[in-house]
N, C-alpha and C positions, 0 to 999 in steps of 0.2 A: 076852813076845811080843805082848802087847797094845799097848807103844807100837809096836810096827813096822805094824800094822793100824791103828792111830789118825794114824800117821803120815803113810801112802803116799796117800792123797786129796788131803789140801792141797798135797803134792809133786807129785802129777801134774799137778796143777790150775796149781800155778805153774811149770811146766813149760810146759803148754801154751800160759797166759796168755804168759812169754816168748818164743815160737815165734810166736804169732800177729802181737806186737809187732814180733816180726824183719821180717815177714815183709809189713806194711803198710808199715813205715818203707823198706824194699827196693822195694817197687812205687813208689814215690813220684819220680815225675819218670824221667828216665830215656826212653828212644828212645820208648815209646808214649806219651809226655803231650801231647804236641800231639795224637795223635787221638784220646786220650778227651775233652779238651777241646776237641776240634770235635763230638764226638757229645753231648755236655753242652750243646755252645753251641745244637747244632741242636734238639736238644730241648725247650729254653727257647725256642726262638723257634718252633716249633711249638706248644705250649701256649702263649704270647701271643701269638699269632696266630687260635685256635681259642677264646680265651676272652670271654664276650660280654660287652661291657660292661655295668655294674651300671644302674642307674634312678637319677636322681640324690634325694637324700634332700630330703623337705622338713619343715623346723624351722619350729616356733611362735613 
C-alpha cells in the first residue's frame, strides 16, 4: 500500500498540470481576443505615454 501513497501526488499533480494545459490552449483566440488585445494595446500605450524620458548618457 505504500506504492499507492507514493503514487497519488505526482498523479494528481499531472493531472492538474494537464487541466491547466487544456484550459490556456482553449482561452486562446476565440470571440474574446480582440478585446483583450485592445486592453493590452491600451495599456501599453498608457504606460508609454506616462513614462518619462531617461537623461541622455554622456561617454568619455
Amino acid at each position: 500500500m505504500d506504492y499507492v501513497s507514493a503514487l497519488v501526488p505526482p498523479v494528481v499533480m499531472a493531472v492538474l498540470f494537464i487541466a491547466v494545459i487544456r484550459v490556456i490552449v482553449k482561452t486562446q483566440g476565440g470571440a474574446n481576443k480582440a478585446k483583450e488585445d485592445a486592453a493590452v494595446d491600451a495599456a501599453l500605450a498608457q504606460a508609454e505615454a506616462t513614462r518619462q524620458p531617461s537623461a541622455p548618457r554622456t561617454e568619455s
